[in-house]
C-alpha positions as CSV (number, residue, x, y, z in Angstrom):
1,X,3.1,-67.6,82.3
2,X,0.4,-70.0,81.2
3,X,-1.7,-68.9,84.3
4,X,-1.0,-65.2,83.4
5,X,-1.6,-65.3,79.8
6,X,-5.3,-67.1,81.2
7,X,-5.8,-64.0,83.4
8,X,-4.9,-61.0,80.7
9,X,-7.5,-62.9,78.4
10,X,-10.2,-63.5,80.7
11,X,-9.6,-59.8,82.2
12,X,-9.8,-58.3,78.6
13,X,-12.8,-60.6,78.1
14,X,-14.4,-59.0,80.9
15,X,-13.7,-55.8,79.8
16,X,-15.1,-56.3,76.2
17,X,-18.6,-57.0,77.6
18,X,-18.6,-54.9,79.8
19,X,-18.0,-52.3,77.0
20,X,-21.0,-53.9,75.3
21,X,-23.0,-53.6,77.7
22,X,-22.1,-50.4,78.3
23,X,-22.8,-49.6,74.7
24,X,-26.0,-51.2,74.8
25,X,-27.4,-49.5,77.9
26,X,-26.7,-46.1,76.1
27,X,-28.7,-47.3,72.6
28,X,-32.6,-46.0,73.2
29,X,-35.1,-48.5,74.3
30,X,-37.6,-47.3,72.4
31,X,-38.8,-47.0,68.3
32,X,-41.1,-45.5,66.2
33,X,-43.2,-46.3,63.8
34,X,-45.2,-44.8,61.1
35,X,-48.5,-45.0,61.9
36,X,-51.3,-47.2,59.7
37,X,-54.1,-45.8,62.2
38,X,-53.0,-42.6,61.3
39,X,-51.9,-42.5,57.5
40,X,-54.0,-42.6,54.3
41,X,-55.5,-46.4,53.5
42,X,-53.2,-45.3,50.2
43,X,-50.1,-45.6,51.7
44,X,-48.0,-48.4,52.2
45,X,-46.4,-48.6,55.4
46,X,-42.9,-51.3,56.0
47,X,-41.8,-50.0,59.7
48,X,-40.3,-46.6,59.3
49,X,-40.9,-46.3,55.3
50,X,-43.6,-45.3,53.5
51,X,-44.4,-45.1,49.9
52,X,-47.8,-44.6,48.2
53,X,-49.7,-41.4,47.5
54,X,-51.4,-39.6,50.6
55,X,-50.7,-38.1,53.9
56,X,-48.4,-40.6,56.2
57,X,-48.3,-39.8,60.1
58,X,-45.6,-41.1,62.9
59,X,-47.1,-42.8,65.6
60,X,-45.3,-40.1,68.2
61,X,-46.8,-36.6,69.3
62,X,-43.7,-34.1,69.7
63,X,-43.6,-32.9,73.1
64,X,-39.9,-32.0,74.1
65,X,-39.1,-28.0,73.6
66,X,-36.8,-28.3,70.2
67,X,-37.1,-31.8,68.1
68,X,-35.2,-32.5,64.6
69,X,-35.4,-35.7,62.5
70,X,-34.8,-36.7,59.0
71,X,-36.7,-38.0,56.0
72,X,-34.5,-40.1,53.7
73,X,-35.7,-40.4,50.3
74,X,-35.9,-43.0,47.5
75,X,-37.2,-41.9,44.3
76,X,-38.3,-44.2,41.0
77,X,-36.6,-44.0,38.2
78,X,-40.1,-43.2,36.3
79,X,-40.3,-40.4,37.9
80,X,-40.0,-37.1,36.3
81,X,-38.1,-34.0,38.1
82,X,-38.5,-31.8,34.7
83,X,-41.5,-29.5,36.4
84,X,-39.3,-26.9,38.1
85,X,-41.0,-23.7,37.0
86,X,-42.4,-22.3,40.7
87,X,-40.0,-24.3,42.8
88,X,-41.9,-23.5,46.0
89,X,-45.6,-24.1,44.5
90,X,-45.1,-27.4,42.6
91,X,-48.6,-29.4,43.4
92,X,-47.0,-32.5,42.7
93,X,-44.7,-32.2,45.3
94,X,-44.2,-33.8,48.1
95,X,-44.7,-32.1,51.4
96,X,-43.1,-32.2,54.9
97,X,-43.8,-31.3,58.5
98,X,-46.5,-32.1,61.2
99,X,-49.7,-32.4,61.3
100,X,-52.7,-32.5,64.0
101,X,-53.8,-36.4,64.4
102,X,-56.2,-38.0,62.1
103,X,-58.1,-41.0,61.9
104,X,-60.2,-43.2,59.2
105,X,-62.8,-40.8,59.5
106,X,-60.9,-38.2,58.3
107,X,-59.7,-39.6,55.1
108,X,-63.0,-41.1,54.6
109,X,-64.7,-37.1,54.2
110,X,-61.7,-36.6,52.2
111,X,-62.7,-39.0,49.6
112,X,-66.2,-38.3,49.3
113,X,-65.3,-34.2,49.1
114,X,-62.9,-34.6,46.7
115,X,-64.6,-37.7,44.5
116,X,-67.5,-34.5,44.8
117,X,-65.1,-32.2,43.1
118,X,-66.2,-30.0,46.1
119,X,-62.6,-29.4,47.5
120,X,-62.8,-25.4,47.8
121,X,-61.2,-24.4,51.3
122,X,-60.8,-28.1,52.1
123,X,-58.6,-29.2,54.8
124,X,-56.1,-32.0,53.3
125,X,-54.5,-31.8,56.9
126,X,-51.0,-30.4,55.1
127,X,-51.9,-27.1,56.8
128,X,-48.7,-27.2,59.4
129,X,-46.6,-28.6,56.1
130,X,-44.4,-27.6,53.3
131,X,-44.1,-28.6,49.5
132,X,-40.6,-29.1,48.7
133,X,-40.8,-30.2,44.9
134,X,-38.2,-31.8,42.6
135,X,-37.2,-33.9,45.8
136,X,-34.2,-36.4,44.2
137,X,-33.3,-40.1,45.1
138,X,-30.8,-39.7,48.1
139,X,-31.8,-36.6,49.2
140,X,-32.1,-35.7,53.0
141,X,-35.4,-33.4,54.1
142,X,-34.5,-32.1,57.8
143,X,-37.6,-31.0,59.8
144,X,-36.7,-29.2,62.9
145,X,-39.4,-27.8,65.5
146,X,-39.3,-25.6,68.5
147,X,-42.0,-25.0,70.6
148,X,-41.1,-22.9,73.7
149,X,-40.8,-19.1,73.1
150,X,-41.8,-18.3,69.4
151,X,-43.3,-22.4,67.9
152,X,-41.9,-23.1,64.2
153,X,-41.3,-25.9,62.0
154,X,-38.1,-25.7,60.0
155,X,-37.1,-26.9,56.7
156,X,-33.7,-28.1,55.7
157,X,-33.2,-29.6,52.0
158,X,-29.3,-31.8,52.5
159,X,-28.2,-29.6,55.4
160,X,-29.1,-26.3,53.5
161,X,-31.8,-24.0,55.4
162,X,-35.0,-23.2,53.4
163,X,-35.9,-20.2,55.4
164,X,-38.7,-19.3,52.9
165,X,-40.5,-21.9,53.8
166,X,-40.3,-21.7,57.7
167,X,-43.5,-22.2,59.5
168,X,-45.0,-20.0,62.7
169,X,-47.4,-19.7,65.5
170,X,-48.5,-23.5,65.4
171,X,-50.3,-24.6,69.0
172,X,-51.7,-28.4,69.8
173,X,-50.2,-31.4,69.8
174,X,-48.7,-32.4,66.3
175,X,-46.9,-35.8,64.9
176,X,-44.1,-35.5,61.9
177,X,-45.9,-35.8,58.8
178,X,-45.0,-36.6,55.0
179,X,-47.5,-36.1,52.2
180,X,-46.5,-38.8,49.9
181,X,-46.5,-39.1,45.8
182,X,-46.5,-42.6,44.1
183,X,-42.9,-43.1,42.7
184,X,-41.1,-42.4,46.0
185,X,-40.2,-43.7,49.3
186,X,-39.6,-41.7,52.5
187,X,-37.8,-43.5,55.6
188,X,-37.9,-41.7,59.0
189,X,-35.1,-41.1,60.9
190,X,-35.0,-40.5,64.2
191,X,-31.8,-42.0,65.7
192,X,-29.0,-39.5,65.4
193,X,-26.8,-41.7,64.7
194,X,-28.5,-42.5,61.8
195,X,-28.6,-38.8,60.7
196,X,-27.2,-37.7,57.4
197,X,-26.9,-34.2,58.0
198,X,-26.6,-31.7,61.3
199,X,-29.7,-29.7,63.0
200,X,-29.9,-26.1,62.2
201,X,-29.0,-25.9,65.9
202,X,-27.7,-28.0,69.2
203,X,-30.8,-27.4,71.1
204,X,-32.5,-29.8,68.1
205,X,-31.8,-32.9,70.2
206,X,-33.3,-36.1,68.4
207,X,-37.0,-37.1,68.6
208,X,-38.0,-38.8,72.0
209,X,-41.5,-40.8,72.3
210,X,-44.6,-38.6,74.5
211,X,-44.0,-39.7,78.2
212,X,-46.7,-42.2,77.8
213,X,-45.0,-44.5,75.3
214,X,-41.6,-44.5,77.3
């Protein structure tokens, strides 16, 4: 019995890692981060959070056909969610999406237009993004994007479609994007199983990395 007892463990034992390993060969091999190169010098970057005020990039062009992640969101108790009049048009809000890539020479002629008070018809590189104001600590933004057959950028605020705010005929290669306000931090959120809320359909798989980075 002794010798049999000895076998059942060691065979269950075998089978335990081989469930592991099974496990991890099915986890990705891959991560993101948010881009420094990319961001605003303002923002703070701590791996896939970002907190600061300014425009904050992903390191990862989207290049797949249909692509949905998350932004999870921290807010400070300081700050104020009283300024509801024109939900859609707040200018302290924060903003989702993608955006075209950028560099330190970008933010740099951003400072010196706007420190010029010259900023009439100036491109603040939110153009392929939406202001979702009043955002609330724990809240979930969605961001879903297609790109075959009609392109558009989707908005979900906690799993509920904000069709108003849907975005169309986009073309070039585009990163997820979050214009940032100081009192709040945004984690992205890639992994699906990580995922608070569902995509708006099952062709949104999860963000994978540009063929290069694989």
């Amino acid at each position: 019995m002794g010798c049999c007892n000895s076998c059942l463990k060691s065979e269950s034992s075998r089978e335990r890692d081989l469930e592991m390993t099974e496990q991890d060969a099915a986890k990705p091999s891959f991560q993101f981060v948010i881009s420094r190169k990319m961001s605003c010098p303002s923002v703070t970057v701590t791996g896939l959070q970002c907190k600061g005020d300014g425009l904050a990039l992903v390191d990862c062009s989207i290049e797949q056909d249909a692509a949905y992640w998350e932004w999870h969101i921290k807010a400070d108790d300081k700050v104020s969610n009283d300024d509801d009049d024109d939900f859609f048009n707040n200018m302290n809000a924060l903003k989702f999406g993608v955006a075209t890539k950028k560099n330190r020479e970008f933010y740099n002629s951003l400072r010196e237009i706007e420190e010029n008070d010259d900023d009439m018809g100036i491109d603040d590189g939110t153009k392929l993004m939406r202001a979702i104001p009043n955002v609330q600590d724990g809240d979930t933004i969605g961001v879903a994007v297609q790109q075959s057959d009609l392109p558009m950028v989707q908005f979900l605020l906690n799993g509920e479609p904000l069709h108003d705010l849907a975005i169309s005929r986009f073309r070039g290669s585009v990163f997820p994007s979050v214009l940032l306000k100081d009192g709040y931090t945004c984690q992205f959120v890639w992994d699906e199983d990580e995922f608070k809320e569902m995509s708006p359909h099952v062709r949104f798989g999860p963000l994978i990395p540009e063929r290069g980075l694989i």
